[in-house]
py3Dmol code that shows the C-alpha trace and the ligand (Angstrom):
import py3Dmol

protein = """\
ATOM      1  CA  UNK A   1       0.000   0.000   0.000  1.00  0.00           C
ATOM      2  CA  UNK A   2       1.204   3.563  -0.872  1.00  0.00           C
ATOM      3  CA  UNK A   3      -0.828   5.385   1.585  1.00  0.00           C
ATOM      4  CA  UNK A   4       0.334   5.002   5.280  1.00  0.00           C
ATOM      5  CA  UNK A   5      -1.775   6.495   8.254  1.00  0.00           C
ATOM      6  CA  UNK A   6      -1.315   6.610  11.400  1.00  0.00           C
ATOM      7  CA  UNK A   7      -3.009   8.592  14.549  1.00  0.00           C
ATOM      8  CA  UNK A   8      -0.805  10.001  17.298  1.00  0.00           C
ATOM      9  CA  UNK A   9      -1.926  12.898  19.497  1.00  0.00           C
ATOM     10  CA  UNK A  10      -4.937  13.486  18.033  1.00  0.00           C
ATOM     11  CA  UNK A  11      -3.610  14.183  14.700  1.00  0.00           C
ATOM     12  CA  UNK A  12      -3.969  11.547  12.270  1.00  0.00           C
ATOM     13  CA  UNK A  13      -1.511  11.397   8.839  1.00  0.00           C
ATOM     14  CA  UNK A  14      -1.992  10.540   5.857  1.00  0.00           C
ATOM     15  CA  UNK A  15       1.434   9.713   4.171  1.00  0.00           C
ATOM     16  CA  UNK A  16       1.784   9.834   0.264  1.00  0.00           C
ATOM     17  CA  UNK A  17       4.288   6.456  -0.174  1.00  0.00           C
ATOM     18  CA  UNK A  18       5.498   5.653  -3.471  1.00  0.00           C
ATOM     19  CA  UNK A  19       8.743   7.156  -4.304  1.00  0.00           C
ATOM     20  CA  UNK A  20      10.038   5.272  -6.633  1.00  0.00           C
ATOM     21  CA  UNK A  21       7.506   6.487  -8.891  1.00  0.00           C
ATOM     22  CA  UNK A  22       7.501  10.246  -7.192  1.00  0.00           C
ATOM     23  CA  UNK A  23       4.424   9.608  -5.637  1.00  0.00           C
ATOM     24  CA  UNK A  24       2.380   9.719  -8.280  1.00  0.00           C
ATOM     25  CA  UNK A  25      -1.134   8.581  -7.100  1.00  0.00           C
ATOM     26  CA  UNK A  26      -2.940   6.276  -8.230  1.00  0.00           C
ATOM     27  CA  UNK A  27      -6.450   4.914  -8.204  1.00  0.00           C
ATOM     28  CA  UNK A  28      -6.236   2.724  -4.775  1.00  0.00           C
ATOM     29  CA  UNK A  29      -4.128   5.481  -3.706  1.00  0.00           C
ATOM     30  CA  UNK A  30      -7.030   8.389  -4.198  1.00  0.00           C
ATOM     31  CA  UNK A  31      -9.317   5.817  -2.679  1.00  0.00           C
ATOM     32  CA  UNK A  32      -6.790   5.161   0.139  1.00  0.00           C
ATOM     33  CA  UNK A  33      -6.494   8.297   1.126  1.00  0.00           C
ATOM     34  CA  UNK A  34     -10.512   9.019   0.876  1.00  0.00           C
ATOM     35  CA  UNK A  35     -10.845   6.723   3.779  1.00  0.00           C
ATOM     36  CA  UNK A  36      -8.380   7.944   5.982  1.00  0.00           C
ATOM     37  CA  UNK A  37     -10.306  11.431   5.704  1.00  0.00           C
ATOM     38  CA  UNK A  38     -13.642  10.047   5.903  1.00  0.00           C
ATOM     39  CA  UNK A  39     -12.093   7.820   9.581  1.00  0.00           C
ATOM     40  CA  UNK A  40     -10.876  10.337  10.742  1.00  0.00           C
ATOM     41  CA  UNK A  41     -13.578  12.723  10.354  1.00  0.00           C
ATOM     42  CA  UNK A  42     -15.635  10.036  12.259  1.00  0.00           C
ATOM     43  CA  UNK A  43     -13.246   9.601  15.033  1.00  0.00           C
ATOM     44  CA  UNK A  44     -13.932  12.021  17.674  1.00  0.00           C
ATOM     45  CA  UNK A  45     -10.327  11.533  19.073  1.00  0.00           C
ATOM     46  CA  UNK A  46      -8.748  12.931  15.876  1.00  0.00           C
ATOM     47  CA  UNK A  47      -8.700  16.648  15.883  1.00  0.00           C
ATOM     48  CA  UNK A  48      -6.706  17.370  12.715  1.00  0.00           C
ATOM     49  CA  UNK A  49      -5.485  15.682   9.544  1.00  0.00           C
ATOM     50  CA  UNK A  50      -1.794  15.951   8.542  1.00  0.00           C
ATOM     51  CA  UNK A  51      -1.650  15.391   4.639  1.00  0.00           C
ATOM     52  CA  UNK A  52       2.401  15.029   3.646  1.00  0.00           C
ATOM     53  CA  UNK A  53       4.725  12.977   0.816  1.00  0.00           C
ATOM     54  CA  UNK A  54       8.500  11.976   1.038  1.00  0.00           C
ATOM     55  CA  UNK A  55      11.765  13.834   1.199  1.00  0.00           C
ATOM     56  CA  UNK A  56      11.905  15.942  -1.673  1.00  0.00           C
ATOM     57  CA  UNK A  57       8.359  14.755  -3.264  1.00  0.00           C
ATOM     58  CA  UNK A  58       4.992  15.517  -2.154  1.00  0.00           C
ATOM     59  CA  UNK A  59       2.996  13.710  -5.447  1.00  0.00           C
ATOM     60  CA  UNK A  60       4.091  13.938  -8.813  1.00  0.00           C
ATOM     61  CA  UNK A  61       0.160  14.173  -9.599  1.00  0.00           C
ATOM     62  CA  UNK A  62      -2.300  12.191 -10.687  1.00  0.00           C
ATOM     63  CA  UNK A  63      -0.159   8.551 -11.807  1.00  0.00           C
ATOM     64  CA  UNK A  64      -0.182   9.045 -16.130  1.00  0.00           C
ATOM     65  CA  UNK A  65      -0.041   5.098 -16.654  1.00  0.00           C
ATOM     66  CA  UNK A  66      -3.161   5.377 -15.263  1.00  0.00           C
ATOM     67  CA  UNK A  67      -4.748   8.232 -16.892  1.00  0.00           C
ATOM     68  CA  UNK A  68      -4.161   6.294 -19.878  1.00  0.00           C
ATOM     69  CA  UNK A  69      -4.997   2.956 -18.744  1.00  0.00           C
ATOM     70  CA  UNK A  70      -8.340   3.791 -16.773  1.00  0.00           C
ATOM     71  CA  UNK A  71      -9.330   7.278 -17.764  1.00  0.00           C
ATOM     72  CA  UNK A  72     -11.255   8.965 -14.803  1.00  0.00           C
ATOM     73  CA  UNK A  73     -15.191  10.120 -15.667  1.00  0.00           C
ATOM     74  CA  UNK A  74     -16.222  12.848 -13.627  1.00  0.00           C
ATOM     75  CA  UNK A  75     -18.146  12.693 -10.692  1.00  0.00           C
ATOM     76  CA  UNK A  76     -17.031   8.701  -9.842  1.00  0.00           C
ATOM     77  CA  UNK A  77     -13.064   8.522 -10.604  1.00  0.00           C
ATOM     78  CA  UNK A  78     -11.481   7.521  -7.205  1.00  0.00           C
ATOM     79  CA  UNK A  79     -10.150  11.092  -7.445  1.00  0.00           C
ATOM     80  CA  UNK A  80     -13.110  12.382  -7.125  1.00  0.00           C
ATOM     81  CA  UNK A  81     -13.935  10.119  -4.408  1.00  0.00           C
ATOM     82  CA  UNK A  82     -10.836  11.875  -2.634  1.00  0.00           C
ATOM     83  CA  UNK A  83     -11.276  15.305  -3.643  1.00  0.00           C
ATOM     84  CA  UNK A  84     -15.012  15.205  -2.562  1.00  0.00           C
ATOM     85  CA  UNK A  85     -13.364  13.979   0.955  1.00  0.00           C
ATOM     86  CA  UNK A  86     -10.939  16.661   0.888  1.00  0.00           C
ATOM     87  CA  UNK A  87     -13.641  19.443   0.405  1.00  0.00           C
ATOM     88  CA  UNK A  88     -16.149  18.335   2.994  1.00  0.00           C
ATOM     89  CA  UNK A  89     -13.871  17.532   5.848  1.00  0.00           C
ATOM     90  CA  UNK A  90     -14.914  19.802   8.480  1.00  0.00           C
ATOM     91  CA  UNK A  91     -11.776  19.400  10.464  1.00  0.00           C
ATOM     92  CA  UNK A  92      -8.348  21.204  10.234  1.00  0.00           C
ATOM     93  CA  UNK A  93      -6.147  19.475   7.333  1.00  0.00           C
ATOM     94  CA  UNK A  94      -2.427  20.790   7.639  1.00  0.00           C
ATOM     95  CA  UNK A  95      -0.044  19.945   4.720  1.00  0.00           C
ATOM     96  CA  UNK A  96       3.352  19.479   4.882  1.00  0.00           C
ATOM     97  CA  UNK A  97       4.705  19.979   1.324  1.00  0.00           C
ATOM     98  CA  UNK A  98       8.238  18.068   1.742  1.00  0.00           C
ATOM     99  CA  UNK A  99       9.209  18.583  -2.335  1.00  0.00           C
ATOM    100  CA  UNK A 100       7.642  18.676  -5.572  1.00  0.00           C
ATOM    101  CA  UNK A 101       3.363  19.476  -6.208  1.00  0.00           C
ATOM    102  CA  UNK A 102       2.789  18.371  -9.453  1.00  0.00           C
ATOM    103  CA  UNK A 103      -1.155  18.931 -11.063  1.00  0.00           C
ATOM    104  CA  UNK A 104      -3.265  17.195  -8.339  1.00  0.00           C
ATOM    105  CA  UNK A 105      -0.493  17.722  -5.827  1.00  0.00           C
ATOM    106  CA  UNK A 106      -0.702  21.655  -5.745  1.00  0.00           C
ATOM    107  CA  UNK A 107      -4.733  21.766  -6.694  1.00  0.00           C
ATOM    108  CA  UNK A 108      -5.454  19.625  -2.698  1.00  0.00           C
ATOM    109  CA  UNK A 109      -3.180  22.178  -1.050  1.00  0.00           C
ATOM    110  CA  UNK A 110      -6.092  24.770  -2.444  1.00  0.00           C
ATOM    111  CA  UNK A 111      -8.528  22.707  -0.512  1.00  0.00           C
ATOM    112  CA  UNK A 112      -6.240  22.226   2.664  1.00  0.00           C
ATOM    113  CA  UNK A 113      -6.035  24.663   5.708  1.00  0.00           C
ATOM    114  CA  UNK A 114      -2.905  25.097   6.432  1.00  0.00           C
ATOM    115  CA  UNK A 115       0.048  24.737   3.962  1.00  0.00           C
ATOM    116  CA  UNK A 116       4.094  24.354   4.715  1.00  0.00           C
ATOM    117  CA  UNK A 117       5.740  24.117   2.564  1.00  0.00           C
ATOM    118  CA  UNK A 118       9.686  23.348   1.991  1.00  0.00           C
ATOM    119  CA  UNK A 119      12.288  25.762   0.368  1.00  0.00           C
ATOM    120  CA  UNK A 120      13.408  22.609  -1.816  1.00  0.00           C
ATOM    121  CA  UNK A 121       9.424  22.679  -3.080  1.00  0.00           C
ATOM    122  CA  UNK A 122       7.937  23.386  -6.515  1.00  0.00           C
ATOM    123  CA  UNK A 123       4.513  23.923  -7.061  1.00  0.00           C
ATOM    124  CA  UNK A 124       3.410  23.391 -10.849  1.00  0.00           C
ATOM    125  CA  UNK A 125      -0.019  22.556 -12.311  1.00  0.00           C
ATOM    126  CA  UNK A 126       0.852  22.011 -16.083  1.00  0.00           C
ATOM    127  CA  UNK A 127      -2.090  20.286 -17.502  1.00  0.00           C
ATOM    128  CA  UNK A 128      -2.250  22.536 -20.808  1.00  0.00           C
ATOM    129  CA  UNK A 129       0.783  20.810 -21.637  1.00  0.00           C
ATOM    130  CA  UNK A 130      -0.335  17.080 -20.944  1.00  0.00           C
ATOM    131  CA  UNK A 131      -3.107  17.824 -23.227  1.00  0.00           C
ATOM    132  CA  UNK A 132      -5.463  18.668 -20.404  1.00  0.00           C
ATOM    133  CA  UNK A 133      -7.546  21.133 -18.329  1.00  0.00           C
ATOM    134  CA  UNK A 134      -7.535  22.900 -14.815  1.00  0.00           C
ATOM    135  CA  UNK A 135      -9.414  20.621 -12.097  1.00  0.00           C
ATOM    136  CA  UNK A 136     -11.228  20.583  -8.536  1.00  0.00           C
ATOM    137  CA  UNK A 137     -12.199  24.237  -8.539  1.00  0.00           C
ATOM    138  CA  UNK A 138      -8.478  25.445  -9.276  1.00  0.00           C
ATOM    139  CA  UNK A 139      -9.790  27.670 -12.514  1.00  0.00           C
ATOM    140  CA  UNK A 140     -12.029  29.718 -10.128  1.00  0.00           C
ATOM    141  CA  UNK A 141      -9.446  29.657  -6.763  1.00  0.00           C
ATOM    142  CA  UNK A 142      -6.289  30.096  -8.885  1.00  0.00           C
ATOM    143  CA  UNK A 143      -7.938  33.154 -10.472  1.00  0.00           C
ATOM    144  CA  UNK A 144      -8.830  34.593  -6.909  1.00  0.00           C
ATOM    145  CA  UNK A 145      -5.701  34.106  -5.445  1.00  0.00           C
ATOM    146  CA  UNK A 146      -2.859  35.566  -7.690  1.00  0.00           C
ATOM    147  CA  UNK A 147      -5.585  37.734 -10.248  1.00  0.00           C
ATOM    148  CA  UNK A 148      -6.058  37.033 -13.546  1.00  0.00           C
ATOM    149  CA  UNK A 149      -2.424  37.629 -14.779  1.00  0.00           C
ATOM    150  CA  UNK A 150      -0.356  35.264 -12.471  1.00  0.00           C
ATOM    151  CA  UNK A 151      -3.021  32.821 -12.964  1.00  0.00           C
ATOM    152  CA  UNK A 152      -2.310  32.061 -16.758  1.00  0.00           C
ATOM    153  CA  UNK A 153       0.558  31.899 -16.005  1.00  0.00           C
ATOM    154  CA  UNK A 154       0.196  28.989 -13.796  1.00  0.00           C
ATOM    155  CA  UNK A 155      -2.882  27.625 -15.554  1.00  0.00           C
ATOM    156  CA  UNK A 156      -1.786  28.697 -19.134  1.00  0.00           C
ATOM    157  CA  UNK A 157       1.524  28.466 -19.160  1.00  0.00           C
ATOM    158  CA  UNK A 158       2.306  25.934 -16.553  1.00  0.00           C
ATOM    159  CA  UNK A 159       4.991  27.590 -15.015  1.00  0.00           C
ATOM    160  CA  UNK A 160       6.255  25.952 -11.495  1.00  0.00           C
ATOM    161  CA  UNK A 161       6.543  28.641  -8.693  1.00  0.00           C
ATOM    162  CA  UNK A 162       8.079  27.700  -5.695  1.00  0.00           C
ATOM    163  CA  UNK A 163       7.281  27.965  -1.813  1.00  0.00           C
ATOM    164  CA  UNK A 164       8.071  31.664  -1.830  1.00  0.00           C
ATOM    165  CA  UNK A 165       5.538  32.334  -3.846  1.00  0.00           C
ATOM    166  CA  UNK A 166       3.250  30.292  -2.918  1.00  0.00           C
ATOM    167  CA  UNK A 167       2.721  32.157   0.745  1.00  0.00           C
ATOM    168  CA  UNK A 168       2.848  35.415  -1.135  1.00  0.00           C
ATOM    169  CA  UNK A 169      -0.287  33.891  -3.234  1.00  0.00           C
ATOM    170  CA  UNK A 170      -2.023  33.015  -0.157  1.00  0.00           C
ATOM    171  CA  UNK A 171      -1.921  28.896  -0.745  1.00  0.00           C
ATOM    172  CA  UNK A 172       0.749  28.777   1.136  1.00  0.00           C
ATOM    173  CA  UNK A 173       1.520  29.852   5.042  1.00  0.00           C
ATOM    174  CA  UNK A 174       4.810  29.351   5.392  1.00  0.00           C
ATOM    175  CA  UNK A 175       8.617  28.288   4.092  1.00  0.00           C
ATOM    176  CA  UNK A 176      10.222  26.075   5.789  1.00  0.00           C
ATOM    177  CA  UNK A 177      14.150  24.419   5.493  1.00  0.00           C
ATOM    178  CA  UNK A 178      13.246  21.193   4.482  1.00  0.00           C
ATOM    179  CA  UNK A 179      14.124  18.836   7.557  1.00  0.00           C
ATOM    180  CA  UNK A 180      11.748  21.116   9.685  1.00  0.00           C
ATOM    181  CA  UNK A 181       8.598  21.380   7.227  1.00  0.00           C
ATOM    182  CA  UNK A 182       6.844  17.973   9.337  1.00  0.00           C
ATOM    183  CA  UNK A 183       7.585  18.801  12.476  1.00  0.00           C
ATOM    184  CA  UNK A 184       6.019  22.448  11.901  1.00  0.00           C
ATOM    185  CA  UNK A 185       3.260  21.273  10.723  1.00  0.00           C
ATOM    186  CA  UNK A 186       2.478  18.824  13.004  1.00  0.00           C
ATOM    187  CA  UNK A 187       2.576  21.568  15.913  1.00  0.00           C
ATOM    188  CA  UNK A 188       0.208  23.284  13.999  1.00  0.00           C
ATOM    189  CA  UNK A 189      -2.286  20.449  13.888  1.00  0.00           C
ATOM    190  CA  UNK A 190      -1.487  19.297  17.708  1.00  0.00           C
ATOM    191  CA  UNK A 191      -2.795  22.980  18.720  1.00  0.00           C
ATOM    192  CA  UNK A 192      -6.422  21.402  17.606  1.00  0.00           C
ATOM    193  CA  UNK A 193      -5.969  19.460  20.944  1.00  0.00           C
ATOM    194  CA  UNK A 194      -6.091  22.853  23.271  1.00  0.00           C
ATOM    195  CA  UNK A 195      -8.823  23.926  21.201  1.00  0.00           C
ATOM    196  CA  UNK A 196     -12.934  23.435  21.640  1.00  0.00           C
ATOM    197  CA  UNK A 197     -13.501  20.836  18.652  1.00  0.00           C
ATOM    198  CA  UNK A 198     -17.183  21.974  17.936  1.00  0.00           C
ATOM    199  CA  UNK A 199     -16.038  25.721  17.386  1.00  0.00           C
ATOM    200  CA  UNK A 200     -13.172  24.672  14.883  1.00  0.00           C
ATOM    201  CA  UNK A 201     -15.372  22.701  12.738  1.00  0.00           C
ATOM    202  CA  UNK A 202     -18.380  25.351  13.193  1.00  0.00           C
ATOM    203  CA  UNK A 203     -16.185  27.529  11.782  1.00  0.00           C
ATOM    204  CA  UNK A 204     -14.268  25.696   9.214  1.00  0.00           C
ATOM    205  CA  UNK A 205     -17.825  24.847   7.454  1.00  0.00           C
ATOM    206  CA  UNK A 206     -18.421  28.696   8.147  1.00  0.00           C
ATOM    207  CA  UNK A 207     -15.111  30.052   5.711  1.00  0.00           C
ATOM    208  CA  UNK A 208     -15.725  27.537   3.238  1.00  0.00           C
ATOM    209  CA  UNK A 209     -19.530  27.467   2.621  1.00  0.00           C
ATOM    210  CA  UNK A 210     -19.554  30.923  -0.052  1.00  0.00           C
ATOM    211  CA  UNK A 211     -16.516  29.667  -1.546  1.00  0.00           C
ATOM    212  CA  UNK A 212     -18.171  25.733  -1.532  1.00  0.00           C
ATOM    213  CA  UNK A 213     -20.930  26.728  -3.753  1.00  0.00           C
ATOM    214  CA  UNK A 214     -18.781  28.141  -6.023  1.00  0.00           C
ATOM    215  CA  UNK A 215     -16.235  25.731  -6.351  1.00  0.00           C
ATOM    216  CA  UNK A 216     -18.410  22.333  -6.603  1.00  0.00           C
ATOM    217  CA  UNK A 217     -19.940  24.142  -9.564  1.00  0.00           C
ATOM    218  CA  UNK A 218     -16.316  24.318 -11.232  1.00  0.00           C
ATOM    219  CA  UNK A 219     -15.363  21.205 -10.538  1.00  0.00           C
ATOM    220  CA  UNK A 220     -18.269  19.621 -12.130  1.00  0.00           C
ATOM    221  CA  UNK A 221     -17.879  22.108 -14.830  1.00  0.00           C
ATOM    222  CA  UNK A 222     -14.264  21.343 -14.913  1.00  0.00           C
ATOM    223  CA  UNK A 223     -14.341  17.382 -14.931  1.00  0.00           C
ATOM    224  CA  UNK A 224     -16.178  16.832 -17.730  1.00  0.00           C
ATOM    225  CA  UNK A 225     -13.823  19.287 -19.688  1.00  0.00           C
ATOM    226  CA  UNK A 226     -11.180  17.133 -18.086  1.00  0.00           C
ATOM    227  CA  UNK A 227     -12.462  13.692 -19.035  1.00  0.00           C
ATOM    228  CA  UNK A 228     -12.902  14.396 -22.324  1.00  0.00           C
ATOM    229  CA  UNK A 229      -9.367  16.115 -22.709  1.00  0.00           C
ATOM    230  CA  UNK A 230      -7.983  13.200 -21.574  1.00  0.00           C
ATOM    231  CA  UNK A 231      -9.214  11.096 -24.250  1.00  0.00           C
ATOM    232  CA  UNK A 232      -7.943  13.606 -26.741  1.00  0.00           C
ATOM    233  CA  UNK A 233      -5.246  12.997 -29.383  1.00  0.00           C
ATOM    234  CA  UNK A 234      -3.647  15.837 -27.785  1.00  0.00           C
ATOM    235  CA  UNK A 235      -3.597  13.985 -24.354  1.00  0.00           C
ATOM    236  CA  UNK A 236      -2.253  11.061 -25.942  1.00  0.00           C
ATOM    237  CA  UNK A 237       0.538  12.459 -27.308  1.00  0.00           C
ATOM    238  CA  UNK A 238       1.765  14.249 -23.876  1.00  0.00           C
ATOM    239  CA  UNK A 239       1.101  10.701 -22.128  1.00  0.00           C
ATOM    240  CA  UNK A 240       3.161   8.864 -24.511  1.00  0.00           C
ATOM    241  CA  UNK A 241       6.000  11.291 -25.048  1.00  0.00           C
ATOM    242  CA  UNK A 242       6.671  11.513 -21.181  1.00  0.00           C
ATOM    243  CA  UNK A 243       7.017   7.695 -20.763  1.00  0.00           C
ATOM    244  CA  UNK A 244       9.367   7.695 -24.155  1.00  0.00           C
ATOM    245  CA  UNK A 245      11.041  10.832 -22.194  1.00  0.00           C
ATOM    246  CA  UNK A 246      10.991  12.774 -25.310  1.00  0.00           C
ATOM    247  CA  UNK A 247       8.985  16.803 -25.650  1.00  0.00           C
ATOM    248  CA  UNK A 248       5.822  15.939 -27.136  1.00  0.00           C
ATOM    249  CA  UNK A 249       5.105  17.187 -30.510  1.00  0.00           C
ATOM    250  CA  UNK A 250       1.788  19.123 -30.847  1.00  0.00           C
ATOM    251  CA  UNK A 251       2.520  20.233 -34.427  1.00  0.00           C
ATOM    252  CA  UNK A 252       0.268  18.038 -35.916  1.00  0.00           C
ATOM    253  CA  UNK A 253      -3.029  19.144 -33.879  1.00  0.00           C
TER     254      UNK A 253
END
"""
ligand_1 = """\
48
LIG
N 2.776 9.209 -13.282
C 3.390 8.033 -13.490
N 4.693 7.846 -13.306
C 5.412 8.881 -12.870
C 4.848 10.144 -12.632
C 3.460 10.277 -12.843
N 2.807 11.425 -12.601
N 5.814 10.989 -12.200
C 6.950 10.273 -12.181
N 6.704 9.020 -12.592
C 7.679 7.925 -12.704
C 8.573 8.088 -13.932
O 7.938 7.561 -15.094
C 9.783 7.291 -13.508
O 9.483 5.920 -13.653
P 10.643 4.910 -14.167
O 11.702 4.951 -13.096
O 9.935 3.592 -14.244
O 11.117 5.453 -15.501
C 9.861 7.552 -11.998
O 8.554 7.970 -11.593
C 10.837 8.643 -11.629
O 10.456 9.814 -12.346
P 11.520 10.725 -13.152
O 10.752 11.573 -14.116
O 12.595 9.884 -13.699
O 12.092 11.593 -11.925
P 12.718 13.061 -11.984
O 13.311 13.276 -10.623
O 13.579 13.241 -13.201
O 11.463 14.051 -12.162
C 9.240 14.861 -11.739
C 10.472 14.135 -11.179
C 8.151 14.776 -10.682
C 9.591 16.314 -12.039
C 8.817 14.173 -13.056
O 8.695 12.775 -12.800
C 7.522 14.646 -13.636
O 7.466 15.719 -14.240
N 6.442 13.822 -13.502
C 5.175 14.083 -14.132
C 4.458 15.183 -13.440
C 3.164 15.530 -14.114
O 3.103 15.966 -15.248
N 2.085 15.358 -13.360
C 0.841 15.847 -13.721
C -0.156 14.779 -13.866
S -1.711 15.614 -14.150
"""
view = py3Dmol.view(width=600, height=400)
view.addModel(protein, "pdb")
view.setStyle({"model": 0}, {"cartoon": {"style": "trace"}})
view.addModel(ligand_1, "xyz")
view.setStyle({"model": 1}, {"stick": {}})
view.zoomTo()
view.show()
């Protein structure tokens, strides 16, 4: 399994596990980690969620062997599943971004809390270049964090920005050298114990409900852009050409 949780001090992880493939996540893995959200939502003892990867990689993004082997439809995909998870949990999730946040991998830290991140990190969401489309709410959040202008950049372009530039955006809260990014963030999400648990969820569900309506109506929008982009020549192309580690060639299209 490349999900490993655990629950210590009230704060239960969720541990992104595969590095020899950079963490790229996979189908069980989406599902995986949909669970330990939904447990520990139910578990009264839990008081925060602590999302993190591996030295020097968060998650390479959604796994591309997959894309192209089991194309997600919207609404059902196991990322879904997880994202859906992400977006209703009513307690604190704290990441701790230990490297690289690749497509999927930056998009959940605009769903999480709190975000440290590492001065080793890069944040990139480059899905015009695999052929595909912004997802989970990202082309409305993006857009409202860095304006209109930064956000092609990101969502056009696919430029990476790094940790830096993330806190000036506002996903981010902090930079952190990289061998202190976990422990941070895990006294961030142990303060939940000291705290009334009623009142913290009360008033996550009260900062995200204008922004919820808004956002589940993009990422419907969004996934079925997204699931039919990914059955597009264009997709095909960027999928092949990164396991033949060669630039893909969108002359043709
Ligand atoms: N899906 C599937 N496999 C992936 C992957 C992904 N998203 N990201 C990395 N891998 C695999 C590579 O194919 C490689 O497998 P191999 O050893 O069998 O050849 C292994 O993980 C190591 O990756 P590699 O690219 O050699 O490592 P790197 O250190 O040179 O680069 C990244 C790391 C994360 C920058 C690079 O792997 C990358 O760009 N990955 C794709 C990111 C992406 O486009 N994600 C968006 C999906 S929407």
């Amino acid at each position: 399994m490349s999900i490993r949780t655990a629950t210590l001090n009230g704060v239960a992880t969720i541990e992104i596990a595969r590095p020899e493939k950079k963490n790229a996540l996979t189908q069980a893995m989406y599902r995986a980690m949909a669970e330990a959200i939904d447990a520990a939502v139910a578990e009264p003892a839990v008081r925060a969620i602590l999302l993190t990867g591996q030295p020097g990689i968060f998650t390479s993004g959604n796994d591309i062997e997959d894309f192209m082997q089991r194309p997600p439809t919207a609404g059902e995909s196991p990322a879904f599943v997880f994202m859906r998870a992400l977006l209703g949990c009513d307690k604190p999730v704290v990441a701790a971004v230990t490297g690289a946040a690749i497509g999927i991998g930056t998009t959940m830290l605009l769903h999480c809390d709190f975000v440290y991140v590492s001065d080793e990190a890069r944040l990139a969401m480059p899905f015009v270049g695999l052929g595909l489309v912004p997802e989970f709410g990202s082309s409305v959040v993006v857009p409202q964090l860095l304006g209109n202008a930064r956000a092609a950049e990101k969502l056009l372009l696919g430029d990476p920005f790094t940790g830096a530039d993330a806190v000036e955006a506002g996903i981010a809260n902090a930079v952190l050298p990289a061998g202190e990014v976990m422990a941070h963030a895990r006294r961030v999400a142990e303060r939940f114990n000291a705290l009334p648990p009623g009142a913290v969820r009360a008033t996550k569900r009260l900062l995200r409900r204008t922004r919820s309506e808004a956002v589940l109506e993009a990422i419907a929008v969004e996934g079925g852009v997204f699931a039919e982009r990914l059955r597009s020549p264009e997709a095909k192309e960027a999928f092949s050409a990164f396991f033949q580690k060669r630039k893909p060639d969108f002359s043709k299209f």
